[in-house]
N, CA, C and O atoms as a GROMACS GRO file, in nm:
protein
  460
    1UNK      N    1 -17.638  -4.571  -2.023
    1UNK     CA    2 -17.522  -4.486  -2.019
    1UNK      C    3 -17.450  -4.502  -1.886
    1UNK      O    4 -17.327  -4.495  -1.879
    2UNK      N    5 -17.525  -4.524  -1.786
    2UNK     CA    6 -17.440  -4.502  -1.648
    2UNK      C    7 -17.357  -4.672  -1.648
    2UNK      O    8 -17.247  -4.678  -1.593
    3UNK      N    9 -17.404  -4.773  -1.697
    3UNK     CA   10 -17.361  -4.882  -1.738
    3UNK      C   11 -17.231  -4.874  -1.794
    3UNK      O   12 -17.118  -4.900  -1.751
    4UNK      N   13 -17.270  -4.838  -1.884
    4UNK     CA   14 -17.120  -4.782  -1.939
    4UNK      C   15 -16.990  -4.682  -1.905
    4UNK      O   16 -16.887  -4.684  -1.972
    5UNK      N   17 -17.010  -4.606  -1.803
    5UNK     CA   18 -16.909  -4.560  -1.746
    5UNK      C   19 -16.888  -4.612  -1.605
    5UNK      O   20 -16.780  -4.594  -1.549
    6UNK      N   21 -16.979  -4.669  -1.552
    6UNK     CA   22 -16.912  -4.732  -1.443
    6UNK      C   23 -16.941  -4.840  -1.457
    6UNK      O   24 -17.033  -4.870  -1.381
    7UNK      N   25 -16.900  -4.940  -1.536
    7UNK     CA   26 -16.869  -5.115  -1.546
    7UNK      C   27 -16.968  -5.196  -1.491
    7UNK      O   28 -16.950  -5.308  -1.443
    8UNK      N   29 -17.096  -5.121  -1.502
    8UNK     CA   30 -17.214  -5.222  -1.417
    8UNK      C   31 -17.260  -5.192  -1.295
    8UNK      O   32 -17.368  -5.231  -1.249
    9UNK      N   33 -17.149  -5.094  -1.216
    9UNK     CA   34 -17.137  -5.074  -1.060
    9UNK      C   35 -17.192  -4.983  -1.052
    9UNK      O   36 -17.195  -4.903  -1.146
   10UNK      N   37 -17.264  -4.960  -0.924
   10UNK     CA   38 -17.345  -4.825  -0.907
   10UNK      C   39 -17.209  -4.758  -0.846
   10UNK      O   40 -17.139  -4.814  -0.762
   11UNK      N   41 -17.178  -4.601  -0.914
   11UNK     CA   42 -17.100  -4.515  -0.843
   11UNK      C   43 -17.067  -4.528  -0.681
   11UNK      O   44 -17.156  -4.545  -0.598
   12UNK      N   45 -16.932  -4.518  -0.649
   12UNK     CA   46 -16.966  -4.461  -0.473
   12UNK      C   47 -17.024  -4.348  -0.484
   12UNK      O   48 -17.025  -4.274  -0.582
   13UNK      N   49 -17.076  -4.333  -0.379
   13UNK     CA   50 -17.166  -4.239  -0.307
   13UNK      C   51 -17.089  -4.173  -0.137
   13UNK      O   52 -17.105  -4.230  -0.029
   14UNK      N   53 -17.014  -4.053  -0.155
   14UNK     CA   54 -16.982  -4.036  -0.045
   14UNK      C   55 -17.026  -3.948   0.021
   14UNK      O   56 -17.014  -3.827   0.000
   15UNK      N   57 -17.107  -4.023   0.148
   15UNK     CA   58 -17.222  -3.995   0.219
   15UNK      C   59 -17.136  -3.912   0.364
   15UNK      O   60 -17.208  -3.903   0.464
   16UNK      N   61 -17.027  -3.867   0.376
   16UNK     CA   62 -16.991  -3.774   0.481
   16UNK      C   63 -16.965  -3.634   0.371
   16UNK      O   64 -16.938  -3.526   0.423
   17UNK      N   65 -16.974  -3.644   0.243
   17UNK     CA   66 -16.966  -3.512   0.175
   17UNK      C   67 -17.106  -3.452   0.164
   17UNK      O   68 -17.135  -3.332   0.170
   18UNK      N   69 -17.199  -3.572   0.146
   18UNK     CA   70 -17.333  -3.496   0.110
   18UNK      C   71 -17.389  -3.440   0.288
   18UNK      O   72 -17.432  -3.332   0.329
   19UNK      N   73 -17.367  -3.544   0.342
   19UNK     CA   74 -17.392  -3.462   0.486
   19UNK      C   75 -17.328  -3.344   0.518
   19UNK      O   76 -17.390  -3.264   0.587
   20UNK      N   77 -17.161  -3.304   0.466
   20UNK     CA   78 -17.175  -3.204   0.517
   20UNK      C   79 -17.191  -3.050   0.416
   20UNK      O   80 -17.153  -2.933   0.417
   21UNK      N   81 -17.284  -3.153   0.327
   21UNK     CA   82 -17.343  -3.030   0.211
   21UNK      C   83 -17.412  -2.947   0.222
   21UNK      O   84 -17.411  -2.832   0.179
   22UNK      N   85 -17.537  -3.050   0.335
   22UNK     CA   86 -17.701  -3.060   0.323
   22UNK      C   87 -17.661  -2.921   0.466
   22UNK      O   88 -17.734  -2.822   0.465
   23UNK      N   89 -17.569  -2.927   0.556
   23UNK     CA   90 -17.602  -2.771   0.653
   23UNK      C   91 -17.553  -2.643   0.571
   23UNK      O   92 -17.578  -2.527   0.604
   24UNK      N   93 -17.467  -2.687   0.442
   24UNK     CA   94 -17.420  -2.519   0.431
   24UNK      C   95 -17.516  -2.505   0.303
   24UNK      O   96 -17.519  -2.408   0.227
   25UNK      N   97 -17.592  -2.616   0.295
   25UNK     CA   98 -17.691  -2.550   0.147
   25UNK      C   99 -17.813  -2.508   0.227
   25UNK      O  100 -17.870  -2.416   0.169
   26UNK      N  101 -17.877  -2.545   0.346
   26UNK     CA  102 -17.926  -2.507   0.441
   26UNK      C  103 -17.965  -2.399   0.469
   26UNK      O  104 -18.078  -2.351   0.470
   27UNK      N  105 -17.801  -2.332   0.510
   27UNK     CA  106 -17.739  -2.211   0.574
   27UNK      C  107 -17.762  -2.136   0.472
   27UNK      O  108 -17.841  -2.048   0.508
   28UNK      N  109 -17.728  -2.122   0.339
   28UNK     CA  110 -17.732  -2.038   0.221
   28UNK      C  111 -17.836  -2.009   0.208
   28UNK      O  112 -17.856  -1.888   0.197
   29UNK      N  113 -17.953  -2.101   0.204
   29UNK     CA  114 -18.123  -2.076   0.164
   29UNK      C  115 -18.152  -1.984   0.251
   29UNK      O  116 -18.206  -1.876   0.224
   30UNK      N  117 -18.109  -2.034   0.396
   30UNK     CA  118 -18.167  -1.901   0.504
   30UNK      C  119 -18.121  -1.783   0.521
   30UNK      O  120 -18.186  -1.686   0.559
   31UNK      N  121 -17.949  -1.787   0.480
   31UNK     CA  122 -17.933  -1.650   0.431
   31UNK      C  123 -17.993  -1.588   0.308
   31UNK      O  124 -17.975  -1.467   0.323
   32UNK      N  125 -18.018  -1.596   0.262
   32UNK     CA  126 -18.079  -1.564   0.162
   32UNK      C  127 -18.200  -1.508   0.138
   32UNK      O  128 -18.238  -1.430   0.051
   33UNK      N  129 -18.265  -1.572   0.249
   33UNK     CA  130 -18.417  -1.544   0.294
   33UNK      C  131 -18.414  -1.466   0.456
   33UNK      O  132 -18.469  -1.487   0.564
   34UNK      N  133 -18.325  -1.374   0.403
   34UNK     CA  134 -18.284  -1.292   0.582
   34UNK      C  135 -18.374  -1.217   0.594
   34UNK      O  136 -18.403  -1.223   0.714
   35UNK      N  137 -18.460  -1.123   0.528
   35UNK     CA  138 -18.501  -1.069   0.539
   35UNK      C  139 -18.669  -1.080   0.611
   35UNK      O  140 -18.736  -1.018   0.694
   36UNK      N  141 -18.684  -1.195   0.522
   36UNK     CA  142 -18.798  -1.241   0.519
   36UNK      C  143 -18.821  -1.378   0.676
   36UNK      O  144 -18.934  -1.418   0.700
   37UNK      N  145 -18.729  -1.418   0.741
   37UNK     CA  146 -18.697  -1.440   0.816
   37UNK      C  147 -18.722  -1.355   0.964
   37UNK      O  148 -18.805  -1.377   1.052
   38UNK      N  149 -18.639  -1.273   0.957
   38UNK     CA  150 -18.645  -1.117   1.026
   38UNK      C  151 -18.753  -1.097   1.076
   38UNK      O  152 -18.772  -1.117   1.195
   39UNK      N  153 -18.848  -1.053   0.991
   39UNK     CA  154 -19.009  -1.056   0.987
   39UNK      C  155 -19.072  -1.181   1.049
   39UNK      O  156 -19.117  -1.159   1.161
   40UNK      N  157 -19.084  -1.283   1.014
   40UNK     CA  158 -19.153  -1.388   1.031
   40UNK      C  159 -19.063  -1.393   1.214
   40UNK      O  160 -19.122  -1.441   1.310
   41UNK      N  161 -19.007  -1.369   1.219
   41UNK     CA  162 -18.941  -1.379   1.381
   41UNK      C  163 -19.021  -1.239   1.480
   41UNK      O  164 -19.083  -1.262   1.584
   42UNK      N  165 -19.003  -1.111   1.426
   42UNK     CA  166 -19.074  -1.003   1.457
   42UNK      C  167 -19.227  -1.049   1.465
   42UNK      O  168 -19.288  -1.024   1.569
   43UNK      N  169 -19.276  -1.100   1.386
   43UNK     CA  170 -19.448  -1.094   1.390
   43UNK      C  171 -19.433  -1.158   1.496
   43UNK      O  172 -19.485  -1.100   1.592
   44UNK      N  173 -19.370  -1.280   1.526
   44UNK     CA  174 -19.361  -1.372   1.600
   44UNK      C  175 -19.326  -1.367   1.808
   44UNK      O  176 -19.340  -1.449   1.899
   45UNK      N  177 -19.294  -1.274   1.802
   45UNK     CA  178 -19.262  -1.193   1.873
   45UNK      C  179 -19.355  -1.121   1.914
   45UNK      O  180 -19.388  -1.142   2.031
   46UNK      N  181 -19.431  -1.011   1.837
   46UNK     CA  182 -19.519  -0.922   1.837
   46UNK      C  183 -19.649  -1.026   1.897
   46UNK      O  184 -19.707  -1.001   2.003
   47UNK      N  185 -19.671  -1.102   1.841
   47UNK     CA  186 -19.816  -1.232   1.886
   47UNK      C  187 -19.803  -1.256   1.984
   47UNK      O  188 -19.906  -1.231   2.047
   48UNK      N  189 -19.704  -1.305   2.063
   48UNK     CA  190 -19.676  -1.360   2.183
   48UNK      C  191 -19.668  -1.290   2.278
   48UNK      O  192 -19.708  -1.348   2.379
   49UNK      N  193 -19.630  -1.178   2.296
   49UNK     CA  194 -19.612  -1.078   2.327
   49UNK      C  195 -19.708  -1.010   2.387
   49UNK      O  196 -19.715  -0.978   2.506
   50UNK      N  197 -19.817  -0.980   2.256
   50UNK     CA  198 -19.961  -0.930   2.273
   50UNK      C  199 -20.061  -1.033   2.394
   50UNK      O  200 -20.123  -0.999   2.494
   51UNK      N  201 -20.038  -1.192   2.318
   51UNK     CA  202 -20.098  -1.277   2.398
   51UNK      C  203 -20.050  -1.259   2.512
   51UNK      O  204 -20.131  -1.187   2.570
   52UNK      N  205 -19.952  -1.286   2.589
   52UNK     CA  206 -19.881  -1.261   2.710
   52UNK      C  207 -19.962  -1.122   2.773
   52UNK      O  208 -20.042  -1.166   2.856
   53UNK      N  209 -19.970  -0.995   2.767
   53UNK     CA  210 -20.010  -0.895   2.759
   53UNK      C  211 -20.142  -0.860   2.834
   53UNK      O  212 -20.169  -0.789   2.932
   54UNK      N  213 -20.225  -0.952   2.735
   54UNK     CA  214 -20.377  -0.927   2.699
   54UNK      C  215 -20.400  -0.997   2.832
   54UNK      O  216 -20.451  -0.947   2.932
   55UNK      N  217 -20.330  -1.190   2.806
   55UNK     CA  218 -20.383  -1.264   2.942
   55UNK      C  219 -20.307  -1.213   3.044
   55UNK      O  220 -20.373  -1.257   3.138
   56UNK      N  221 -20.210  -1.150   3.098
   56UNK     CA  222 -20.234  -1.083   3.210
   56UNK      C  223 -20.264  -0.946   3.264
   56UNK      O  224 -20.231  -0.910   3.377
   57UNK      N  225 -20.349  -0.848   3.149
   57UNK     CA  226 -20.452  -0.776   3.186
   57UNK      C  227 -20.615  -0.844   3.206
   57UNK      O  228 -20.710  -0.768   3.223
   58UNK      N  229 -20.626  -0.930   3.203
   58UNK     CA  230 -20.746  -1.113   3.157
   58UNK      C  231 -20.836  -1.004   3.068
   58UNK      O  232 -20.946  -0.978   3.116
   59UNK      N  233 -20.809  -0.952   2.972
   59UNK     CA  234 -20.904  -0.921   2.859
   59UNK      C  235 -20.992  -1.055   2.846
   59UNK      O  236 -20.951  -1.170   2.862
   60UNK      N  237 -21.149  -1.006   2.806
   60UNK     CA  238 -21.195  -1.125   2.781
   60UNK      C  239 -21.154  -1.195   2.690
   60UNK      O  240 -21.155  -1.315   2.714
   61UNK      N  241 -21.107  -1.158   2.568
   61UNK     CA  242 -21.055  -1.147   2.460
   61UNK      C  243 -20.918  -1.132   2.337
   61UNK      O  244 -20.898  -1.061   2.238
   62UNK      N  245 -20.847  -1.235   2.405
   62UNK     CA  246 -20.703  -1.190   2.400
   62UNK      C  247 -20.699  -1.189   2.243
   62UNK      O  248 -20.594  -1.159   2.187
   63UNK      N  249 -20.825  -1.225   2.162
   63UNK     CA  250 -20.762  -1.264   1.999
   63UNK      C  251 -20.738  -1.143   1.937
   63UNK      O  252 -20.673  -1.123   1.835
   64UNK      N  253 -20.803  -1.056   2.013
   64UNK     CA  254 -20.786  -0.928   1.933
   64UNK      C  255 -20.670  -0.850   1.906
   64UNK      O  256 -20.638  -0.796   1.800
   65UNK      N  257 -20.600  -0.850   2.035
   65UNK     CA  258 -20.461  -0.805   2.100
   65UNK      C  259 -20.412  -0.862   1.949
   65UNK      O  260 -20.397  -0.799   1.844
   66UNK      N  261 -20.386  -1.039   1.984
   66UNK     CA  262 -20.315  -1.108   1.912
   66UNK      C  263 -20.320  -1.033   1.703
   66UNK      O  264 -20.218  -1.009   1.638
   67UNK      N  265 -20.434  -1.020   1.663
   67UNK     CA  266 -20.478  -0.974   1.540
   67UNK      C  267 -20.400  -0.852   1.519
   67UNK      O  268 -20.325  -0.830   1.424
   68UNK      N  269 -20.435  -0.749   1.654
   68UNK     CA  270 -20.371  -0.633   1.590
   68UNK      C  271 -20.223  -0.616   1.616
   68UNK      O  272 -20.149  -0.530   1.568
   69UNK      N  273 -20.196  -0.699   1.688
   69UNK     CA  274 -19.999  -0.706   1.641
   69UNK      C  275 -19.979  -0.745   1.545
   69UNK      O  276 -19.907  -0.676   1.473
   70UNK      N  277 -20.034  -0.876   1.491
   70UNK     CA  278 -20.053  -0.920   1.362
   70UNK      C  279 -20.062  -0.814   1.251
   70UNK      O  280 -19.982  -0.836   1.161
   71UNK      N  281 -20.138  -0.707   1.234
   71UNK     CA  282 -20.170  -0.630   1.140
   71UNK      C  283 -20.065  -0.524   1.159
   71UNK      O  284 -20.008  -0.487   1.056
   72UNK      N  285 -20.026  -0.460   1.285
   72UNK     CA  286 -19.948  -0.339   1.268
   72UNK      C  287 -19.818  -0.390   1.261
   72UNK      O  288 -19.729  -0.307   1.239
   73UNK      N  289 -19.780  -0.539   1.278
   73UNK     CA  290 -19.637  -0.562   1.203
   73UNK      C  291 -19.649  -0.523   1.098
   73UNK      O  292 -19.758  -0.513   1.040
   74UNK      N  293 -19.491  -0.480   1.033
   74UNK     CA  294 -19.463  -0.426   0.933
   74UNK      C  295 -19.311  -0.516   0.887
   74UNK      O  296 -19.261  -0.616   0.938
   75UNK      N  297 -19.261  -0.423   0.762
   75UNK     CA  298 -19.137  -0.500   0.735
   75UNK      C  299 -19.027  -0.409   0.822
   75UNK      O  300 -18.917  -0.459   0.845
   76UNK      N  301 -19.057  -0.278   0.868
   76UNK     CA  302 -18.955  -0.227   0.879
   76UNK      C  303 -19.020  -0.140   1.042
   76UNK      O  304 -19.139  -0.157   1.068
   77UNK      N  305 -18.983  -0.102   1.085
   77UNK     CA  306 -18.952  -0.063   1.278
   77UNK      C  307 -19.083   0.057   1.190
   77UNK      O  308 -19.204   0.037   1.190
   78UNK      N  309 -19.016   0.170   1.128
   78UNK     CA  310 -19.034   0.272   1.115
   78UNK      C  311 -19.174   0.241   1.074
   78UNK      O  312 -19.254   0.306   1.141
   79UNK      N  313 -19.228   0.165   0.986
   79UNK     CA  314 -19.348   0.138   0.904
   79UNK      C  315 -19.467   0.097   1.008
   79UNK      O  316 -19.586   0.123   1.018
   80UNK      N  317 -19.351   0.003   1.094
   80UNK     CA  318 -19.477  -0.073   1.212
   80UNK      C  319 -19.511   0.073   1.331
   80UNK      O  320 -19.619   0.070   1.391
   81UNK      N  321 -19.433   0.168   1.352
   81UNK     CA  322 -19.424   0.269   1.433
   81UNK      C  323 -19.583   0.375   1.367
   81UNK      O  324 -19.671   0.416   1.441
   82UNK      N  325 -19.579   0.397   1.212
   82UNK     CA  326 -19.636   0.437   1.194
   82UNK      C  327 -19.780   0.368   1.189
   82UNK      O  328 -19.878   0.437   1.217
   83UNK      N  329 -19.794   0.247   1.158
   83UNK     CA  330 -19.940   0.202   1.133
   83UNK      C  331 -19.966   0.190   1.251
   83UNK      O  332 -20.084   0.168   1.277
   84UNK      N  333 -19.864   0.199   1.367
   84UNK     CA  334 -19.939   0.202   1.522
   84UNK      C  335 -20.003   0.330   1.534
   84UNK      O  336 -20.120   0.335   1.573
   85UNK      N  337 -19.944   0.430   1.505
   85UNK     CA  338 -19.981   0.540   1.551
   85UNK      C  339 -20.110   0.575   1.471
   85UNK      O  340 -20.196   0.646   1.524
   86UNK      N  341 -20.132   0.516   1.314
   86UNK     CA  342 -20.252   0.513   1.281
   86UNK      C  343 -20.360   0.463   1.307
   86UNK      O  344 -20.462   0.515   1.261
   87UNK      N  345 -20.369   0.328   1.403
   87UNK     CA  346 -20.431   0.246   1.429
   87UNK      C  347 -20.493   0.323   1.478
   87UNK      O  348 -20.604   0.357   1.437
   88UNK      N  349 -20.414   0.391   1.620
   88UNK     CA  350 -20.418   0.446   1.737
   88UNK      C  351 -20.524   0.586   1.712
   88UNK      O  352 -20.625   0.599   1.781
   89UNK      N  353 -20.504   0.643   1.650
   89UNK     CA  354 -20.580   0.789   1.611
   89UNK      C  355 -20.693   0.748   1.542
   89UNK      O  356 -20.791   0.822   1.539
   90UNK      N  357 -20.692   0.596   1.462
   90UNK     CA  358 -20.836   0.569   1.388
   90UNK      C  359 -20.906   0.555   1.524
   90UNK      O  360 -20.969   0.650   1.570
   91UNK      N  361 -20.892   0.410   1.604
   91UNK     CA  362 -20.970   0.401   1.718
   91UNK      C  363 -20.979   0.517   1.821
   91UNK      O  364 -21.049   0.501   1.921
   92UNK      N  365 -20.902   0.650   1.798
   92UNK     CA  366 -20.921   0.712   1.973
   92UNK      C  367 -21.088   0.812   1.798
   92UNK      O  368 -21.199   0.839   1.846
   93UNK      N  369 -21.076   0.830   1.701
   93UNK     CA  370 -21.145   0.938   1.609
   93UNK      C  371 -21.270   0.840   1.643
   93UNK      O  372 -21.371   0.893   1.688
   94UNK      N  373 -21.269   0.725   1.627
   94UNK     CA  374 -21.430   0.618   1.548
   94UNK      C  375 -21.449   0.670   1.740
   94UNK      O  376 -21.544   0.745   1.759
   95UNK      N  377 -21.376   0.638   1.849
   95UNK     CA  378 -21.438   0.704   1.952
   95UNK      C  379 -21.527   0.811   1.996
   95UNK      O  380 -21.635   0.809   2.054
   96UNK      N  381 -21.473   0.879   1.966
   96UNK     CA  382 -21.487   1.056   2.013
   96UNK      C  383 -21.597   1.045   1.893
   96UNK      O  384 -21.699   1.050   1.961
   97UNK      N  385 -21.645   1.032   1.752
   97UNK     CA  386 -21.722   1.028   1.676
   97UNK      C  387 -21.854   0.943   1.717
   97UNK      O  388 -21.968   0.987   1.702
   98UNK      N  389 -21.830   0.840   1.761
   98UNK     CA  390 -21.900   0.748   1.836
   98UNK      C  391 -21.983   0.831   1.977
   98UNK      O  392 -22.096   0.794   2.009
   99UNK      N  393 -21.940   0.899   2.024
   99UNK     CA  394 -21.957   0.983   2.130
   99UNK      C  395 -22.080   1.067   2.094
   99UNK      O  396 -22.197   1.062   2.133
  100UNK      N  397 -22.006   1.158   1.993
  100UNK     CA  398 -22.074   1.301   1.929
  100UNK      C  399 -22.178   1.237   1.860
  100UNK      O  400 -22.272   1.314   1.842
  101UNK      N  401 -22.191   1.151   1.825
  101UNK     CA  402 -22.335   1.132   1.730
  101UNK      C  403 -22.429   1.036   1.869
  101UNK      O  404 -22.550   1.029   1.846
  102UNK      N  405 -22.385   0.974   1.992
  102UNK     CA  406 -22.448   0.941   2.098
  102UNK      C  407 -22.484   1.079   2.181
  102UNK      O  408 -22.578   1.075   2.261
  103UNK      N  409 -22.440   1.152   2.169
  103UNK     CA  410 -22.494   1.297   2.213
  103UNK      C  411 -22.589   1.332   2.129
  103UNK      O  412 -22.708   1.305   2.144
  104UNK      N  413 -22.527   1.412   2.009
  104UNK     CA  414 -22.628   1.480   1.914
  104UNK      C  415 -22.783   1.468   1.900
  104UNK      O  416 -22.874   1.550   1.911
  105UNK      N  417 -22.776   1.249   1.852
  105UNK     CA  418 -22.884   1.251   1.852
  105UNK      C  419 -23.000   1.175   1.954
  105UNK      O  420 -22.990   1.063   2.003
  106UNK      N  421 -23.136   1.293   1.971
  106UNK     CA  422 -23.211   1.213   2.094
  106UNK      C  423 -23.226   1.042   2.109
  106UNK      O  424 -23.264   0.965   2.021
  107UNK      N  425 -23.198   1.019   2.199
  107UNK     CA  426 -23.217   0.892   2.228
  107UNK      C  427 -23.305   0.816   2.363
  107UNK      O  428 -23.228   0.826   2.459
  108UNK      N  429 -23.388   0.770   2.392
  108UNK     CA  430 -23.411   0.690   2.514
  108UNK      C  431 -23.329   0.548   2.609
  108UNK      O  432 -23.357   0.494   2.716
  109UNK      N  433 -23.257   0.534   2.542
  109UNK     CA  434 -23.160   0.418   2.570
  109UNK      C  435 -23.077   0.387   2.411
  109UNK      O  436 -23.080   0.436   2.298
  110UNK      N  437 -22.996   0.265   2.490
  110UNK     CA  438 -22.912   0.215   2.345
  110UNK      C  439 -22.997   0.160   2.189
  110UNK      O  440 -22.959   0.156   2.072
  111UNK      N  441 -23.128   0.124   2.258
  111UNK     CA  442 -23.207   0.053   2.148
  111UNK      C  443 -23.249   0.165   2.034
  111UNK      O  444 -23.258   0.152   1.912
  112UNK      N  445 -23.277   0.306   2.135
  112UNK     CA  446 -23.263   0.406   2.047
  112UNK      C  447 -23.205   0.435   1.924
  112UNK      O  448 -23.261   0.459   1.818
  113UNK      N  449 -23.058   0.429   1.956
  113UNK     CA  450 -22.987   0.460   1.871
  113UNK      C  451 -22.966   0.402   1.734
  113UNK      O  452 -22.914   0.455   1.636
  114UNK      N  453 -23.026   0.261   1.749
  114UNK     CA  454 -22.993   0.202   1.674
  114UNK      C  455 -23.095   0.175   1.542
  114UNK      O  456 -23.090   0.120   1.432
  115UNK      N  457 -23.180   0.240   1.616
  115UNK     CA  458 -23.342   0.276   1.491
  115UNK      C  459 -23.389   0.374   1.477
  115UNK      O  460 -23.485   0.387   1.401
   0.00000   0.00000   0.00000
């Protein structure tokens, strides 16, 4: 078939139209994906951030930092605001709980506690 409408010849091909196709079909996909974008820039942000953070308080341990920005990103300010503040009240409760049952019950050292 293509034989037949173009006389044997392969079609032109005009290669300054498809180039300047390939940035606004580009551009469209990523608008499109704004949202999701947004986010993937925020987490991105939030990681680095944490890392930066952690190594210059020299935590032994900066992966953790890194994890829990990771986890309390959210899609939206308000959402990440709140799972901070939940994070925050789980670890200060498993504390203070952690505490009260290292009081309560008799112990001779840490090995105690644990048998």
């Amino acid at each position: 078939m293509l034989n037949v409408l173009t006389n044997g010849r392969r079609p032109a091909i005009n290669r300054s139209g498809m180039m300047m196709a390939l940035p606004k079909r580009l551009f469209q996909r990523l608008r499109s994906r704004k949202t999701q974008l947004a986010l993937a820039v925020r987490v991105t942000v939030a990681a680095i951030a944490a890392f930066a953070i952690a190594t210059a308080l020299h935590l032994m341990l900066p992966l953790w930092a890194v994890l829990t920005s990771l986890i309390v990103t959210q899609m939206s300010v308000g959402r990440s605001l709140k799972a901070t503040r939940d994070y925050m009240f789980g670890t200060i409760g498993g504390a203070i709980y952690g505490g009260a049952i290292a009081v309560v019950i008799p112990h001779s050292g840490e090995a105690g506690l644990l048998g």
